[in-house]
C-alpha positions in Angstrom: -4.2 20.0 6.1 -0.6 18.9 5.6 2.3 20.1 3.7 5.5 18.1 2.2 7.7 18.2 -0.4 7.0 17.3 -3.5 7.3 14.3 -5.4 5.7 13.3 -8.8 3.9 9.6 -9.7 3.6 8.8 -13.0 -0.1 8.3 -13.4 -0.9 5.9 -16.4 -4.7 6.9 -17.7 -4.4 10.3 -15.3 -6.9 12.3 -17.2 -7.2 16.3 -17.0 -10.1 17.8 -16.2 -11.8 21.7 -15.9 -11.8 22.6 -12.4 -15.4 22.7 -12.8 -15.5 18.6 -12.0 -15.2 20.1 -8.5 -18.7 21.3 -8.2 -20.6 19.3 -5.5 -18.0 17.8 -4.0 -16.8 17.8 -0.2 -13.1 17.9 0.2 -12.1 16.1 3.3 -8.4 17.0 3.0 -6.1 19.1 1.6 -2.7 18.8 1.0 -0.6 21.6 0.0 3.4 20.0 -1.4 6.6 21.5 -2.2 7.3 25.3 -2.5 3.1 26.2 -3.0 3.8 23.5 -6.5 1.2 21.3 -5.7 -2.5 20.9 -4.6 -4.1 17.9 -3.6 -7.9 17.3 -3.0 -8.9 14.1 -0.9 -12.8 14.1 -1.8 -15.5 12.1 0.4 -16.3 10.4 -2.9 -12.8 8.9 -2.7 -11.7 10.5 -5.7 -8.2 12.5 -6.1 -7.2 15.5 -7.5 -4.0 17.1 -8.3 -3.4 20.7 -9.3 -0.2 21.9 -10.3 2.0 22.3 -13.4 3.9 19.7 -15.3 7.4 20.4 -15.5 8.9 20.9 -19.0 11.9 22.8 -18.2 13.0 25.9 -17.2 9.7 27.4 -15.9 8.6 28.2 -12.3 4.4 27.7 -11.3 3.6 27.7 -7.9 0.6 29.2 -6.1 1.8 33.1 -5.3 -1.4 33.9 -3.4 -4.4 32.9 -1.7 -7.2 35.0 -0.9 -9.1 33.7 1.8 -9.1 30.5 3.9 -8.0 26.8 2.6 -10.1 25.7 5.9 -13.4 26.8 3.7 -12.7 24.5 1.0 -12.9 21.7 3.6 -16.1 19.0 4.7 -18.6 21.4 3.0 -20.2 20.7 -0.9 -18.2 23.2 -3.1 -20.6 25.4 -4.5 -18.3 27.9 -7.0 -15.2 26.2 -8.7 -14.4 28.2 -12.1 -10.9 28.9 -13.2 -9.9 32.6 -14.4 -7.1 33.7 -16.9 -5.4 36.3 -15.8 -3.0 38.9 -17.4 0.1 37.2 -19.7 2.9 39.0 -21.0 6.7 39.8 -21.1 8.8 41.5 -17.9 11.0 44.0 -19.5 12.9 44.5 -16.5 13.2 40.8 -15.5 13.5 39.6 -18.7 10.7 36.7 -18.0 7.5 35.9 -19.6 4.4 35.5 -17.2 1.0 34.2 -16.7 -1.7 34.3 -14.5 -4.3 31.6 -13.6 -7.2 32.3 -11.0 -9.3 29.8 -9.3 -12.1 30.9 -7.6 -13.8 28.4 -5.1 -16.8 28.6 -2.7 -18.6 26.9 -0.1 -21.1 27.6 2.5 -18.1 28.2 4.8 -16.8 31.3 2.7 -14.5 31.9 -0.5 -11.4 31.1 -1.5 -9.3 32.6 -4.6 -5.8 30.6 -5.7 -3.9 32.8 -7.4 -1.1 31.0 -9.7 2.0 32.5 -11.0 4.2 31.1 -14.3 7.1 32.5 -15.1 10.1 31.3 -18.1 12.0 32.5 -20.7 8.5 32.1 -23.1 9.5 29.0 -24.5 7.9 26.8 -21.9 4.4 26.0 -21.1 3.1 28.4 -17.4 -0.5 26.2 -17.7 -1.7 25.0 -14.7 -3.6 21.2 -14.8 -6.2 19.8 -12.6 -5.6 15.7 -12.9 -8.5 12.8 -11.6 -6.2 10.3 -10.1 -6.8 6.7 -11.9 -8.6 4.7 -9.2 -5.8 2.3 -9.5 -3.7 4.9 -7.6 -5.9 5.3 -4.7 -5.2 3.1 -2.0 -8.3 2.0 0.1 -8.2 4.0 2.7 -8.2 7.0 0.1 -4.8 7.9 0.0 -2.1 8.3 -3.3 -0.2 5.6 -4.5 1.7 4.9 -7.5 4.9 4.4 -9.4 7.7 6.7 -9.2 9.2 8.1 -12.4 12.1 6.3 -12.3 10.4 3.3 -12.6 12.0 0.0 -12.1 9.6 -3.1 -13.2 11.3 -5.3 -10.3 9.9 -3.1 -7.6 7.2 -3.8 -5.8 5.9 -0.2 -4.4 5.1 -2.1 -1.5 8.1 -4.0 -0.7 10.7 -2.6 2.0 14.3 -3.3 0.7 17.5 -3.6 3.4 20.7 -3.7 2.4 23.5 -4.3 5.1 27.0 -4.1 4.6 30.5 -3.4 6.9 29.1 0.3 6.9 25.5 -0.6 8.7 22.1 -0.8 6.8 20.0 0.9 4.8 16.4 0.6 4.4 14.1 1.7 1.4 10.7 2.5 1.9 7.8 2.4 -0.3 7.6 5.9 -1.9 4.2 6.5 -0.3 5.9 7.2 2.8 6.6 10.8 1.8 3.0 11.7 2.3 2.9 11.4 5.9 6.2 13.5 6.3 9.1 10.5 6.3 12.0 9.8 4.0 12.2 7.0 1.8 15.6 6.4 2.8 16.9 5.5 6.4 20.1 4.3 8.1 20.1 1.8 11.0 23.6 0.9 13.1 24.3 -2.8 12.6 26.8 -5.0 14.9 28.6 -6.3 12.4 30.4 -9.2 14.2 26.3 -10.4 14.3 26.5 -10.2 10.9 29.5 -12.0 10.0 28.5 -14.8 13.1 25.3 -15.3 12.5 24.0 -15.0 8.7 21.0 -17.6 9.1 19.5 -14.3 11.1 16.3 -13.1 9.9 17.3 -9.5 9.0 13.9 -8.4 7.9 11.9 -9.7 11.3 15.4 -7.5 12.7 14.9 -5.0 11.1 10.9 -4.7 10.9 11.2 -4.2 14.8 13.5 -1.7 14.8 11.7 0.4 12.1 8.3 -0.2 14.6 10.2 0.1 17.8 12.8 2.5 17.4 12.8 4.6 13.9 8.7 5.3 13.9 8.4 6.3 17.5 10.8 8.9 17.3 10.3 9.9 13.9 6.9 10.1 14.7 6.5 12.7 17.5 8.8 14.8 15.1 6.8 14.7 12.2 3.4 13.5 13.0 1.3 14.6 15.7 -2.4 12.9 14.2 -2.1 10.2 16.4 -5.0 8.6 13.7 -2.4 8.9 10.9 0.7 7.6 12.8 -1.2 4.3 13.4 -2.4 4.6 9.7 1.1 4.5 8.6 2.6 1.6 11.2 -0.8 -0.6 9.6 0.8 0.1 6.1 4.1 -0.7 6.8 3.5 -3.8 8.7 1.8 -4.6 5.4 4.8 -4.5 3.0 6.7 -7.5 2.4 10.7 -7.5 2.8 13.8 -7.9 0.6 16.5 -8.3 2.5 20.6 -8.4 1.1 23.6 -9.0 3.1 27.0 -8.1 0.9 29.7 -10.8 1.8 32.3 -9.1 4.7 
């Protein structure tokens, strides 16, 4: 099971579903992101789900409690999935309106209760949503893809993007990075006298090494230790094609 912070695709044909959709399936991972915001089932089917709340405003949802074990919910059918409202209502003393959402989940392991808190001002939604992920968003090892909100129809979400100036270089990573732990932003040191001497260098072969040979190893053993997914995510980078800009010194 991993944790991260969060960060929100936009999903074109994401469809919502009851929490019942659940039943019979065996959850391989779990992936718990930002502050308790976010669920995410990997199932053996290869399907996706997401359960958290879409942001309108002003509101705060997040998981407040969970009775029992995550651990049951994993590589066993789920045999109970049903989803509970709980009590709604205003907070004199806080001033807040809040709800209450239960889900209540079972497998031959043991039980496990999620209990979800909304809280606003009561003029925004406190709903939580269980989302199938489009198959187009699953890559094929079974893993989230997708575009970021702030779309930008010239970017490829597999493309690594350097830019290089007097300052060093910057490199962009596909967004998909954040869900093994890594930023999608990093800074390498660049000699600039190579720059300016010799501009016929192939910056991305450059800089494709020193993302494998010196950024991943070390950012690796940091962040993470499945030796299975660190190898995952070197495949999927050596994968992505490069862009590569050199401003004028």
């Amino acid at each position: 099971m991993r944790h991260g912070e969060s960060y929100y695709y936009y999903l074109e044909g994401a469809e919502e579903v009851p929490v019942s959709e659940l039943l019979g399936k065996t959850v391989t991972s779990l992936e718990v992101w930002g502050n308790m915001e976010e669920l995410r089932f990997f199932c053996s089917d290869h399907t996706i789900y997401l359960m958290y709340h879409e942001q309108g405003c002003c509101e705060s949802v997040q998981i407040e409690d969970i009775c029992g074990e995550l651990e049951y919910l994993l590589d066993s059918p789920i045999l109970m999935a049903e989803e509970v409202a709980g009590e709604s209502g205003m907070d004199e003393a806080l001033m807040a309106h809040y709800t209450w959402t239960f889900y209540k989940f079972a497998t031959r392991k043991g039980y496990v209760t999620l209990r979800w808190l909304g809280t606003s001002n009561g003029y925004y939604g406190e709903e939580v949503s269980l989302i199938r992920v489009p198959p187009e968003n699953i890559t094929k090892e079974g893993l989230l893809k997708g575009t970021p909100l702030d779309n930008d129809p010239d970017k490829n979400p597999n493309t690594i993007r350097c830019r290089i100036d007097e300052y060093g270089a910057e490199m962009e990573l596909p967004v998909w990075v954040e869900q093994y732990g890594f930023p999608t932003m990093i800074t390498a040191v660049v000699d600039v006298e190579i720059v300016e001497n010799d501009p016929g260098q192939d910056w991305a072969e450059r800089f494709r090494k020193y993302l494998e040979n010196v950024y991943l190893p070390q950012a690796a053993d940091l962040v993470i230790e499945d030796d299975r997914l660190r190898a995952e995510l070197k495949h999927r980078l050596s994968e992505c094609s490069w862009k590569t800009r050199v401003r004028q010194l």
